[in-house]
C-alpha positions as CSV (number, residue, x, y, z in Angstrom):
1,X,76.5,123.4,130.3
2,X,75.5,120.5,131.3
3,X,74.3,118.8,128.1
4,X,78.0,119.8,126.3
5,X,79.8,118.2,129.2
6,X,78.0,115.0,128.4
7,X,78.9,115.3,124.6
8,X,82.6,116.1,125.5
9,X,82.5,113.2,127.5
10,X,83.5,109.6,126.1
11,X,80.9,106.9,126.5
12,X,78.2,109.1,128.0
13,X,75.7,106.9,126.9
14,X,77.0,103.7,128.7
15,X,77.3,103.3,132.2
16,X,80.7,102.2,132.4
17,X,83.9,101.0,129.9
18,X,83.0,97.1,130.3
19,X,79.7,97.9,128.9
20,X,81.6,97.9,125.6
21,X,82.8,94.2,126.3
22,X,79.3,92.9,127.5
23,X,77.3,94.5,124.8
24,X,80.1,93.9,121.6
25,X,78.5,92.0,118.9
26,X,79.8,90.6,116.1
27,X,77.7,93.1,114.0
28,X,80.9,95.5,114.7
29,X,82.9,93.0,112.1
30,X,81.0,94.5,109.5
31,X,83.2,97.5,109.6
32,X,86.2,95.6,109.0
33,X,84.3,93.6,106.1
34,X,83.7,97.1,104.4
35,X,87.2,98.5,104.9
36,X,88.9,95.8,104.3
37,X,87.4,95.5,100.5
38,X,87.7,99.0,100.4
39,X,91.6,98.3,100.3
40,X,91.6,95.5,98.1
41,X,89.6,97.7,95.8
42,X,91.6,100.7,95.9
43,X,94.7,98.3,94.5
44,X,93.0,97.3,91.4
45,X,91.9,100.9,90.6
46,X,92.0,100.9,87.0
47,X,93.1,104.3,86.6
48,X,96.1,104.0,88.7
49,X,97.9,107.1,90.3
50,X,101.0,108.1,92.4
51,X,100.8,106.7,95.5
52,X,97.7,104.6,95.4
53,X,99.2,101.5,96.3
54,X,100.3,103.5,99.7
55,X,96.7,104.8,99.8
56,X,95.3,101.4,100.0
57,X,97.9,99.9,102.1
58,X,97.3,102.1,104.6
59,X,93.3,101.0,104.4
60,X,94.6,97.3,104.6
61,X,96.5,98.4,107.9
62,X,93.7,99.7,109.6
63,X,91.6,97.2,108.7
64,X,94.2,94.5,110.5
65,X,94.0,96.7,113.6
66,X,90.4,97.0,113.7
67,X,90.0,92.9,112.8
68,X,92.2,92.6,115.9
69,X,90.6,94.8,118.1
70,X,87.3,93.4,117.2
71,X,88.6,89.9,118.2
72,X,89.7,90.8,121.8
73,X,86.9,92.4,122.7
74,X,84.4,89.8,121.3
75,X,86.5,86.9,123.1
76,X,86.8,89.6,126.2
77,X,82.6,89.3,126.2
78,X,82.9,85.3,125.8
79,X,85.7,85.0,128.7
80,X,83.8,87.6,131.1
81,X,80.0,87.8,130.1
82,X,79.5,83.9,129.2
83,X,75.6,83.8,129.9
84,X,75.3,86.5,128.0
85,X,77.5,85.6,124.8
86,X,75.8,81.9,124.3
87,X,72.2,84.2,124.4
88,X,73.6,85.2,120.8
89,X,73.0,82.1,119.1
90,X,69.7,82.5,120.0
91,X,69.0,85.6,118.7
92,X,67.3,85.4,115.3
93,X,69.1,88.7,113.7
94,X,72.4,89.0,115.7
95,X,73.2,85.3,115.1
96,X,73.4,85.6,111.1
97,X,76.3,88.6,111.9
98,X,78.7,85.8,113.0
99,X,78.9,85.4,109.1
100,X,80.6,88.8,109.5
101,X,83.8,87.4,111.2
102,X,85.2,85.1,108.1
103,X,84.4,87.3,105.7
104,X,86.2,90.2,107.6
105,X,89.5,87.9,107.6
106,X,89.0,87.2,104.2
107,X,89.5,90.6,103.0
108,X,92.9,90.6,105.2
109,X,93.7,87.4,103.4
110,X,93.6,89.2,100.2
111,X,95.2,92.3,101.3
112,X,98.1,90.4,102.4
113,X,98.9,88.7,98.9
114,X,97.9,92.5,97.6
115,X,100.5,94.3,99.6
116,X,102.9,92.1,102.2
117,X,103.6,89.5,98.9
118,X,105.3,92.2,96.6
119,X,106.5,94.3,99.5
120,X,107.9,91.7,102.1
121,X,108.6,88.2,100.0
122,X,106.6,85.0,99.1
123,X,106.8,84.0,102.8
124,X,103.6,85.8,103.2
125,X,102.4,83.5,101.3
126,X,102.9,80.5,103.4
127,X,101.0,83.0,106.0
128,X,97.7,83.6,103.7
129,X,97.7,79.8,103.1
130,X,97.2,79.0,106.9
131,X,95.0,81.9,107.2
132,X,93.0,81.2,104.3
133,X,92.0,77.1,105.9
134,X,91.3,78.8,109.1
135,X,89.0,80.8,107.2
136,X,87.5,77.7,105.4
137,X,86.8,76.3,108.8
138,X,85.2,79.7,110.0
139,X,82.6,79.9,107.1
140,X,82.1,76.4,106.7
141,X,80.8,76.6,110.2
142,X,79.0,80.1,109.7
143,X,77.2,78.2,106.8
144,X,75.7,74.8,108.7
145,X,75.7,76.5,112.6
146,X,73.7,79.6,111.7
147,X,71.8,77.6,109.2
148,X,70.8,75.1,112.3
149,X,69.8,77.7,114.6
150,X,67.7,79.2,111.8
151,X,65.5,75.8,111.7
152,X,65.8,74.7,115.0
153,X,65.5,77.4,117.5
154,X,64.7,80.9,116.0
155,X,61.5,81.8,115.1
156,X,60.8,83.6,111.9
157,X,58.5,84.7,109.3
158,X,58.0,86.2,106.0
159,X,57.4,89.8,106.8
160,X,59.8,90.3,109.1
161,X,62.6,88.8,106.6
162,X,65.0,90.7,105.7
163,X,68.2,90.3,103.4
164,X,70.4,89.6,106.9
165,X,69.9,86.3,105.9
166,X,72.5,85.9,103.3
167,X,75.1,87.1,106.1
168,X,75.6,83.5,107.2
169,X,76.1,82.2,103.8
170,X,78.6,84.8,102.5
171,X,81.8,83.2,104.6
172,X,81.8,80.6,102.3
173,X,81.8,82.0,98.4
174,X,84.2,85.0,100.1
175,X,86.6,82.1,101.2
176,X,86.3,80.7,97.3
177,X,87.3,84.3,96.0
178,X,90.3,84.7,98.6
179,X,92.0,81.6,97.6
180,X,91.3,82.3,93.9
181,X,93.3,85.5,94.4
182,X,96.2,83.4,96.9
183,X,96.5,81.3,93.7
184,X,99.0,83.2,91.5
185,X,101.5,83.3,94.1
186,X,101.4,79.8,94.8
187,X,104.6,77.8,93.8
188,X,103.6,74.7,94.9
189,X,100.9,73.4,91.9
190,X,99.4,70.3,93.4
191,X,98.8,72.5,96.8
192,X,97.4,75.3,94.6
193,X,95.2,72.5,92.7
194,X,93.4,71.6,95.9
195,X,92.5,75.4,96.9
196,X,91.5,75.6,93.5
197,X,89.0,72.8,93.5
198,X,88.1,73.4,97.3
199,X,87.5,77.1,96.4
200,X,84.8,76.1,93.9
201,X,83.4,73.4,96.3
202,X,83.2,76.8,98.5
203,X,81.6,78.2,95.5
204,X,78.6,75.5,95.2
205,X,77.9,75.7,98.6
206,X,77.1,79.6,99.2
207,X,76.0,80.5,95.8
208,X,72.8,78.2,95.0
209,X,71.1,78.6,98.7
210,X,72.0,82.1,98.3
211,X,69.8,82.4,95.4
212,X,67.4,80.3,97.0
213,X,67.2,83.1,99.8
214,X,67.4,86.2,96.9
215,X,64.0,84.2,95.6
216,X,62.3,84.7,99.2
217,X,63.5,88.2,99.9
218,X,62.1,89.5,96.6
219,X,59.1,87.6,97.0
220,X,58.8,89.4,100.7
221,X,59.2,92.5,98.7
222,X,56.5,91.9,96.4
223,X,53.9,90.7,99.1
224,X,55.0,92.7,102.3
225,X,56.8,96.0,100.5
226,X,60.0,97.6,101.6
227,X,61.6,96.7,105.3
228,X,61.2,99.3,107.9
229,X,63.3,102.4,108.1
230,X,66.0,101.3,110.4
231,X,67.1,98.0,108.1
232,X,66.5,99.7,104.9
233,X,70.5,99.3,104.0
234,X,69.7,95.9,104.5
235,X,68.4,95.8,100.8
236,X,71.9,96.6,99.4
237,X,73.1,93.3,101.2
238,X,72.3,91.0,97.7
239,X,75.3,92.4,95.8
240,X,78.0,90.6,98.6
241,X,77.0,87.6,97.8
242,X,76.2,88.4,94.2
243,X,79.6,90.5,93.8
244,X,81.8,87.9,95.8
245,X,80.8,84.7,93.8
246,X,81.5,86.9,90.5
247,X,84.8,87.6,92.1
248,X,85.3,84.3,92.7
249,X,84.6,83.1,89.4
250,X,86.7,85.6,87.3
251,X,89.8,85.2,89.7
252,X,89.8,81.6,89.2
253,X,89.6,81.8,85.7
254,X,92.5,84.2,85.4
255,X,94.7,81.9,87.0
256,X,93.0,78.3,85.8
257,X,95.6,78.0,82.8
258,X,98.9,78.2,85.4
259,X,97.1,75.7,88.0
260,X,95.9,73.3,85.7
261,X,98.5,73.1,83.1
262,X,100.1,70.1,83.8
263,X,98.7,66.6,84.1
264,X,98.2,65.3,87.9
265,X,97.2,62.4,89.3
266,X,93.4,62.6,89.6
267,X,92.5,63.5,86.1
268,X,94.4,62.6,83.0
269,X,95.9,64.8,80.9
270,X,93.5,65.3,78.7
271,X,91.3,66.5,80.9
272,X,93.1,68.7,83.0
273,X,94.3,70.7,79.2
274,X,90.4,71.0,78.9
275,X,90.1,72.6,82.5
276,X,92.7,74.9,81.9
277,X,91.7,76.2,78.0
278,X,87.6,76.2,79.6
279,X,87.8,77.7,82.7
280,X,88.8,81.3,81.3
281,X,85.7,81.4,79.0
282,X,83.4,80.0,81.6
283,X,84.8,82.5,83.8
284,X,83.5,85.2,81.5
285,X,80.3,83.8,81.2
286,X,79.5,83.2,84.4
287,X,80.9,86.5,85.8
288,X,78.7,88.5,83.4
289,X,76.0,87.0,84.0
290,X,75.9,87.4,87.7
291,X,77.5,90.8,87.3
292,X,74.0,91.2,85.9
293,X,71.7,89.9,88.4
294,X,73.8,92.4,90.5
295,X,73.5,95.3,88.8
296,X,69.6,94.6,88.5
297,X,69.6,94.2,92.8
298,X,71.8,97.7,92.7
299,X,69.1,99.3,90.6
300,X,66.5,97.9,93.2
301,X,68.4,99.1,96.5
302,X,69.2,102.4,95.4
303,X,65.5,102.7,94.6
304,X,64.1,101.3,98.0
305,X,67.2,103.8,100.0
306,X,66.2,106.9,98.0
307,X,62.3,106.4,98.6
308,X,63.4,106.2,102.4
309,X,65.6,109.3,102.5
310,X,62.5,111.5,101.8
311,X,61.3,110.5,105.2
312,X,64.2,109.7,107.8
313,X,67.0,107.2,107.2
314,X,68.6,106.7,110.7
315,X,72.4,106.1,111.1
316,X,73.2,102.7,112.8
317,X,75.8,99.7,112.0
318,X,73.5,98.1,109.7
319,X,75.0,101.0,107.2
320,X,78.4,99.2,107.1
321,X,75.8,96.5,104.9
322,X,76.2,98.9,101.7
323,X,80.4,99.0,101.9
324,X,81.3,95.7,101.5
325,X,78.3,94.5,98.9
326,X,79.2,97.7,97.3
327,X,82.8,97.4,97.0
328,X,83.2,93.7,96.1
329,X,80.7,93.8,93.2
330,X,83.5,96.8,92.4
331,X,85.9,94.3,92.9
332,X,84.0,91.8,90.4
333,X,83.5,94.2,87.8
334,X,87.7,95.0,87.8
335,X,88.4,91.6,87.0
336,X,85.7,91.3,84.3
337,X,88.0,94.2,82.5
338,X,91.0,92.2,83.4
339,X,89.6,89.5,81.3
340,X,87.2,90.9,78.5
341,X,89.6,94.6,78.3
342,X,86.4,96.5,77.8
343,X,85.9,99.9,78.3
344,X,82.6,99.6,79.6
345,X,83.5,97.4,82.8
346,X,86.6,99.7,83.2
347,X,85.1,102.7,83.5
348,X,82.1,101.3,85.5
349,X,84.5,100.1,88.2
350,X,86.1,103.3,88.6
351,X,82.9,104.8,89.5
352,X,81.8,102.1,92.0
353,X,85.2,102.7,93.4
354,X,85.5,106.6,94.0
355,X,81.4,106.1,95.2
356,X,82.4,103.6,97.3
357,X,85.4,105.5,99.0
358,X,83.2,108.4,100.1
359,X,80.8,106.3,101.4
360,X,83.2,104.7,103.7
361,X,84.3,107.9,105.1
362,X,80.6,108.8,105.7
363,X,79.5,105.9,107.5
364,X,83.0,105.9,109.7
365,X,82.6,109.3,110.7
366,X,79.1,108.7,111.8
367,X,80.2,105.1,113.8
368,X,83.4,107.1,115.2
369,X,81.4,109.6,116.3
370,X,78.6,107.3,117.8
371,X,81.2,104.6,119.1
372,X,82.3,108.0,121.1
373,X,79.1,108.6,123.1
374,X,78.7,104.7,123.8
375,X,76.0,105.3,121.5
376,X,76.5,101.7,119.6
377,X,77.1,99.7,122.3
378,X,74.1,97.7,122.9
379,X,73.5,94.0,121.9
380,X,70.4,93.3,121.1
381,X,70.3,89.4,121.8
382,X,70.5,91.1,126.1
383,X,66.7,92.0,125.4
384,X,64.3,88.9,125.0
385,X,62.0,91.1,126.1
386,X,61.1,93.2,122.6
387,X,59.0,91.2,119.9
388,X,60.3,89.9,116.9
389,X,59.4,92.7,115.1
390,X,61.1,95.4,117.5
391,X,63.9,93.0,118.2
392,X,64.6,92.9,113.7
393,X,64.6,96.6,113.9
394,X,66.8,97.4,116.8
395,X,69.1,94.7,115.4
396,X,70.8,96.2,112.9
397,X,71.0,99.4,114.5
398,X,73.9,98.0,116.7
């Protein structure tokens, strides 16, 4: 009687409610990362049927409550559990998650030109515009801070790598896709000119060091074999990265004739005309290619998760890291059909899609379930005790 008491119970597992606010990491942004794309991704379903746009608006919703929850109760842990927030930087796993946040209000960002544009007016427009440079700020200082830390104070190694590591840099080539998809509803040109060129400043930063890191994860494959267990999602993490700066380049060349049509005061005529008739093909180019790369990265994580599941695959946050890799190299592959009109990529994105949306429901039933028990509510970076190792493992189980 006594053990179904405790699983009726809320938060048996914790000691008390403000256990949630001391031990809330910003690992939990994940969840809004994942269902946030989930609603962008549901909108450009290719196969379009009654009531989908209310579908995914409702996805877009939640995700804005979630985002904002999230925020209060990691500012709740900075205003009340101060020592104990600052010991995050520190930590050599939890740190990278901070990536997490940006990237979370990214997929608002886009949801809001998705659904408030065409339902509420081009005022929301002016409202994804201030969001979007407060998300710039955010990832730009994801990018450089985490990247510090990483050099300075944590210690790693090569075995104990995992693909975490592109968390940090993601902020920045999701920022670039976001205000390539602000840029259609953009009536002021020279404004939309700057996002455009700032998006692909965005674009340069995240995507080569990205690669950089891909190189050293697969080379900690080859030498050191698949990561343990508990971080095995962790290998499905490539494709964000992967699928955003594909997004990022197709969205911008969808919209590259309309911002650069007319001549503007940094680059003559001629060379803005050039821009505009390039960018489309270049577009193409680029997002195939990386689609590519992708799809080669899918192959590999589906492999190293199916080996796994023959022995034990545990449940913990780290599962929200297939969701959003998942569903924004869907999101890639909708606006390669957009611009080549091939069957091939439509159909391909329809199945990412409708994989993608019972996944979600799998891994939120499984964190509603354990968020209930108190089950998920332990940070890590409150344990400099554990090794490394241990420290890597238990990471992205919260």
């Amino acid at each position: 009687m006594r053990s179904v008491k405790e699983i009726l119970r809320p938060l048996a597992r914790i000691e008390s409610p403000k256990e949630i606010i001391r031990h809330f990491s910003p690992s939990w942004f994940a969840v809004t990362m994942g269902t946030g794309i989930l609603a962008v991704d549901l909108q450009d379903f290719p196969f379009p049927f009654h009531h989908l746009f209310d579908l995914a608006w409702a996805f877009w919703w939640l995700n804005v409550g979630l985002f904002i929850v999230f925020s209060i109760l990691f500012l709740a842990r900075w205003a009340f559990f101060f020592n104990d927030a600052v010991s995050l930087f520190s930590h050599p796993v939890q740190s990278m998650f901070l990536g997490a946040i940006p990237v979370g209000l990214s997929t608002i960002i886009e949801g809001m030109v998705l659904f408030c544009v065409p339902t509420w007016g081009p005022r929301f427009v002016t409202l994804a515009e201030v969001l979007w440079c407060i998300n710039v700020v955010l990832a730009l200082v994801s990018c450089v801070l985490v990247s510090i830390y990483m050099i300075s104070t944590h210690e790693h190694s090569l075995k104990k790598m995992t693909a975490v590591w592109v968390i940090p840099i993601i902020p920045a080539v999701s920022a670039a896709a976001a205000g390539a998809i602000i840029l259609p509803t953009m009536a002021n040109i020279t404004f939309a000119r700057y996002i455009a060129f700032l998006s692909t400043v965005l674009w340069g930063i995240s995507v080569p060091v990205t690669l950089n890191i891909l190189c050293i994860f697969f080379l900690r494959l080859v030498l050191h074999k698949l990561p343990p267990n508990d971080v095995i999602i962790s290998c499905f993490l490539p494709l964000g990265p992967i699928g955003s700066a594909a997004l990022a380049a197709t969205a911008l060349s969808t919209v590259a004739p309309r911002v650069f049509a007319s001549s503007g005061d940094a680059l003559s005529d001629v060379a803005y005309e050039s821009l505009a008739s390039s960018t489309s093909a270049t577009g193409i180019l680029v997002g195939c290619a990386l689609w590519g790369y992708g799809l080669w990265w899918l192959g590999l994580a589906i492999f190293a998760v199916t080996k796994t599941l023959i022995d034990r695959l545990p449940f913990n946050l780290g599962w929200w890291g297939l969701i959003f890799p998942l569903g924004v190299f869907s999101d890639a592959t909708v606006y390669l059909y957009k611009l080549t009109q091939l069957l091939f990529f439509k159909i391909s994105a329809s199945i990412f899609i409708s994989v993608l949306f019972i996944l979600w429901w799998i891994v939120m039933v499984h964190t509603l379930t354990r968020a209930y028990t108190g089950e998920l509510f332990y940070s890590p970076s409150h344990f400099p005790q554990m090794t490394q190792s241990e420290a890597a493992n238990f990471d992205l189980e919260v």
